[in-house]
C-alpha positions as YAML, in Angstrom:
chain: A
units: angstrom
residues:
- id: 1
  name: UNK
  ca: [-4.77, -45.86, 44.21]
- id: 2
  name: UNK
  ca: [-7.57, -48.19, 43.90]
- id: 3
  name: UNK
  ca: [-7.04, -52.00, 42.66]
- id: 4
  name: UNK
  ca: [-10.61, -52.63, 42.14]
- id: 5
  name: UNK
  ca: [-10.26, -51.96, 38.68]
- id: 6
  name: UNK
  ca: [-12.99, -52.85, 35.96]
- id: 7
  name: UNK
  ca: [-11.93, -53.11, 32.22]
- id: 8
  name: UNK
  ca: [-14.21, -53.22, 29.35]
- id: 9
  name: UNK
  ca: [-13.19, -54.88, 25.96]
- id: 10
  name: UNK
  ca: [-13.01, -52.64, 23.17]
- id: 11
  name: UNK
  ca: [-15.03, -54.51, 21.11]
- id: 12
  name: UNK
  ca: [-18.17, -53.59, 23.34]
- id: 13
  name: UNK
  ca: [-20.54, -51.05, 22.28]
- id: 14
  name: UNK
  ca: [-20.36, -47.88, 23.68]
- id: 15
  name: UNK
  ca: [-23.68, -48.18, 25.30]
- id: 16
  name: UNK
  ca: [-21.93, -50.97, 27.04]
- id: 17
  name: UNK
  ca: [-18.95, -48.76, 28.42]
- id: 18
  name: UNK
  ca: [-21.91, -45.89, 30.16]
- id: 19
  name: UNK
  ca: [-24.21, -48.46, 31.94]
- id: 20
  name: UNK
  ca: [-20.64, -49.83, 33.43]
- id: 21
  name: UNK
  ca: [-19.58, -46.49, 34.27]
- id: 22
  name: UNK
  ca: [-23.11, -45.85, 35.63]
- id: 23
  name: UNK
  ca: [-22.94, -49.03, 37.72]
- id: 24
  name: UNK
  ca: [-19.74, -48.44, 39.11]
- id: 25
  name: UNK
  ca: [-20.48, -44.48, 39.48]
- id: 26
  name: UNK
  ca: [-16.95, -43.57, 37.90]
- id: 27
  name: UNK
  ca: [-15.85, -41.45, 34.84]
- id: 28
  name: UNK
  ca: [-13.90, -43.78, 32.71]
- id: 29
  name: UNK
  ca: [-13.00, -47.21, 32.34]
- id: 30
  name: UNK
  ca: [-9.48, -49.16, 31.49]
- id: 31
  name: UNK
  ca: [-10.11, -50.21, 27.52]
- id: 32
  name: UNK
  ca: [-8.67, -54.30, 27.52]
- id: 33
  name: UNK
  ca: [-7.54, -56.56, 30.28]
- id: 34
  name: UNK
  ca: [-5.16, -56.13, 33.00]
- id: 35
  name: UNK
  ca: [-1.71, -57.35, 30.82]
- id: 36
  name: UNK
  ca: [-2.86, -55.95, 27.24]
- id: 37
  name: UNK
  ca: [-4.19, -52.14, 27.67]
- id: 38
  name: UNK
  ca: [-5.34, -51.02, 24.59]
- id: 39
  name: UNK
  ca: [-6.82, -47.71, 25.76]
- id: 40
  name: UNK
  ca: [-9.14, -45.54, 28.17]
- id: 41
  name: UNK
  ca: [-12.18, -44.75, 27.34]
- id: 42
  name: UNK
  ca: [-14.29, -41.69, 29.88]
- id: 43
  name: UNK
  ca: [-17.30, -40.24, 30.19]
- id: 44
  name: UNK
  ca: [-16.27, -37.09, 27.49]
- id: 45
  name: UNK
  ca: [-15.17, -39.62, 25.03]
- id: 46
  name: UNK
  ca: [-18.50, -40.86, 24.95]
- id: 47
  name: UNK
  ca: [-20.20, -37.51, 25.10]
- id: 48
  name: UNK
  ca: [-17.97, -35.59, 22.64]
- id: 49
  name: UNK
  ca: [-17.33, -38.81, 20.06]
- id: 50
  name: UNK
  ca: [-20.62, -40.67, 20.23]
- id: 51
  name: UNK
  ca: [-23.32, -38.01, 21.48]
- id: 52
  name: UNK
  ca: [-22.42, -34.88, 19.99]
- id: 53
  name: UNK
  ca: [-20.63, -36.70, 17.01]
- id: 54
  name: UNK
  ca: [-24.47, -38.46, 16.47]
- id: 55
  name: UNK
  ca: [-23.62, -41.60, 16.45]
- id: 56
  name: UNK
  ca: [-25.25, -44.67, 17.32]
- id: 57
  name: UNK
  ca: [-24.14, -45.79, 21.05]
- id: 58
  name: UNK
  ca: [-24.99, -49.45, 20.29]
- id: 59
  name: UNK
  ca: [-23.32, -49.67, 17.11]
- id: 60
  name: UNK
  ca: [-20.21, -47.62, 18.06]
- id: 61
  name: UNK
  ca: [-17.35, -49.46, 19.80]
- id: 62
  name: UNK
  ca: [-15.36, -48.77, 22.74]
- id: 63
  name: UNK
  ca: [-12.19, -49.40, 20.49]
- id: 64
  name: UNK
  ca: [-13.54, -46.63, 17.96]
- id: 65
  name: UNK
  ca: [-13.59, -43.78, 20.96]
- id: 66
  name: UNK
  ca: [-11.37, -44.73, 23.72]
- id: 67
  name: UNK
  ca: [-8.45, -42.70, 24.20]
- id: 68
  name: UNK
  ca: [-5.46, -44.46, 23.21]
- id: 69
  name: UNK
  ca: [-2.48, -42.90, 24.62]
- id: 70
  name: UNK
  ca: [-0.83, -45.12, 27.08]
- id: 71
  name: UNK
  ca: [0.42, -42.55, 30.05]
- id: 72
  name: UNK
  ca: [1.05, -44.49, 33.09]
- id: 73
  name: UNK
  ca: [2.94, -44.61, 36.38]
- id: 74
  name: UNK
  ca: [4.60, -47.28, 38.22]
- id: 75
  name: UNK
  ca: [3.66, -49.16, 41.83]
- id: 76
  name: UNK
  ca: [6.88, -47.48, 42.96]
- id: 77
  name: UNK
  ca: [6.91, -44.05, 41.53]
- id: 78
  name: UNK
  ca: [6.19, -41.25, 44.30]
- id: 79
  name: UNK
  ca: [2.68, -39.47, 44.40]
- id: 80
  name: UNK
  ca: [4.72, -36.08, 42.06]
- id: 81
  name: UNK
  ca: [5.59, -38.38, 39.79]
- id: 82
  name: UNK
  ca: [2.00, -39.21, 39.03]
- id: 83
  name: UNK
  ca: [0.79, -35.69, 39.53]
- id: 84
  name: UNK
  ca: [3.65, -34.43, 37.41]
- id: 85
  name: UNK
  ca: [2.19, -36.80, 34.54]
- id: 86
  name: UNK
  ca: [-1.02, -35.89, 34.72]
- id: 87
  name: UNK
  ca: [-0.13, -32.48, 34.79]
- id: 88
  name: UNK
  ca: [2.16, -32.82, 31.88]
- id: 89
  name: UNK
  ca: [-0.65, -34.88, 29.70]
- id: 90
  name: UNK
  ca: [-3.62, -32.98, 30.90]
- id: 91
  name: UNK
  ca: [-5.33, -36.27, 32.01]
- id: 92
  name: UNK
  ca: [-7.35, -36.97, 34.96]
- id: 93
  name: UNK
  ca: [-7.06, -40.48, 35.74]
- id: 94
  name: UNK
  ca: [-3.76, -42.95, 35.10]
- id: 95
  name: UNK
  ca: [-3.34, -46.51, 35.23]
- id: 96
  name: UNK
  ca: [-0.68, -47.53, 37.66]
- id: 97
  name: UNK
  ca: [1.36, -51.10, 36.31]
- id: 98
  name: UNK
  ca: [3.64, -53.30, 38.28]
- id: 99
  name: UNK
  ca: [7.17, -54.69, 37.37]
- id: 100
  name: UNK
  ca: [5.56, -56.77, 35.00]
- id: 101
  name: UNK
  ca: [3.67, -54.17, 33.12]
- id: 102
  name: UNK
  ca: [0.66, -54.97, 33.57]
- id: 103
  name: UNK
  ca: [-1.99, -52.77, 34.85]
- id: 104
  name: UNK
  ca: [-1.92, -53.16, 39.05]
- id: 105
  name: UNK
  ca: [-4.33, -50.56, 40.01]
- id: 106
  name: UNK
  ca: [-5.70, -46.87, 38.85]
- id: 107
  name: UNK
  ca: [-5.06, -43.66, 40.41]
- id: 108
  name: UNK
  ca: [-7.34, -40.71, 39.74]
- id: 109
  name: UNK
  ca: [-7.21, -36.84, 40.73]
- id: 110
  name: UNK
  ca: [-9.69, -37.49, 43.47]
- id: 111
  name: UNK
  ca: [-7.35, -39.64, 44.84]
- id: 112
  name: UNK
  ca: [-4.74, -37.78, 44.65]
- id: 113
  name: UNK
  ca: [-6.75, -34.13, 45.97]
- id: 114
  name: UNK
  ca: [-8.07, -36.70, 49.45]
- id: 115
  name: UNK
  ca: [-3.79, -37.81, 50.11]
- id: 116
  name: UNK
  ca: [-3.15, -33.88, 50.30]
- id: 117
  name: UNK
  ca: [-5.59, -33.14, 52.02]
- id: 118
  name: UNK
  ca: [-5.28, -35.47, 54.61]
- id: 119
  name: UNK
  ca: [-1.17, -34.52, 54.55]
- id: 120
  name: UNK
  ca: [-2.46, -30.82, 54.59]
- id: 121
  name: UNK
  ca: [-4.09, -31.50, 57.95]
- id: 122
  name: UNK
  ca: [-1.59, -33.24, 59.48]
- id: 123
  name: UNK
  ca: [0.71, -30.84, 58.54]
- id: 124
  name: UNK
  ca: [-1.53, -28.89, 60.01]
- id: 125
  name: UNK
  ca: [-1.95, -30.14, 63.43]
- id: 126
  name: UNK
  ca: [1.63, -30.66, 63.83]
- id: 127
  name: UNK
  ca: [2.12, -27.08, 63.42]
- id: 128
  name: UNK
  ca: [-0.61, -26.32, 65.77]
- id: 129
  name: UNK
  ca: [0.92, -28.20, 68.24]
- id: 130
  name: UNK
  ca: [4.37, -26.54, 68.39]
- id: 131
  name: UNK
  ca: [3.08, -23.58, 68.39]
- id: 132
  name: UNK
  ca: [0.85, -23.94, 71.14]
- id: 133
  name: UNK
  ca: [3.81, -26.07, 72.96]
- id: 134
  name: UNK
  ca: [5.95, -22.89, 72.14]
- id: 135
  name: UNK
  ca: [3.82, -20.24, 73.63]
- id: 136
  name: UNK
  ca: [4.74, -18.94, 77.30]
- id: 137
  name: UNK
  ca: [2.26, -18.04, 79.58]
- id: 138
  name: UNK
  ca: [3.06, -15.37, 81.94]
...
């Protein structure tokens, strides 16, 4: 999960939203402020709604294309529980909120694919170890 989290108000322009996520070098953005998330808005919301749609990035506003279901997970939930819900909503990226409800940190599919692998190769290793521990020379 990262924490570093950037929101962008949804009363920027669009053009606003891609020099962010250009700046920052990720694929969407959290649409409002850390307690009052009004949306997410990515890099195919801007592509598919602005571009294709041909409409004017500096005229169009965030508000206007972001994504405005409000999937989440908790601090506390366990990593399936956030994998289960992206699965489920066929999203990429979920904000995670505290007890409060307000937004505490972001978890993405990238993070998620880097925890298993690094569990994968520990799970790894550990195998590799008993078996060579279990092997009898003769």
């Amino acid at each position: 999960m990262s924490t570093a989290v950037e929101f962008i108000g949804g009363n920027a322009p669009v053009k606003e939203a891609a020099e962010l996520m250009g700046e920052l070098d990720v694929g969407a953005l959290p649409v409002g402020a850390p307690d009052a998330l009004e949306g997410i808005v990515t890099d195919r919301d801007l592509l598919f709604r602005v571009i294709a749609a041909g409409l004017d990035p500096n005229a169009t506003l965030v508000r206007d294309v972001a994504s405005r279901s409000m999937i989440s997970c908790r601090e506390t939930d366990e990593l399936q529980v956030a994998m289960d819900l992206m699965a489920a909503n066929h999203v990429r990226r979920l904000p995670v909120t505290d007890d409060r409800g307000s937004v505490a940190g972001w978890v993405t599919l990238a993070d998620i694919s880097r925890k298993l692998l690094v569990d994968s190769r520990g799970l790894q290793d550990a195998l590799s170890e008993i078996t060579e521990a279990g092997r009898v020379e003769g």
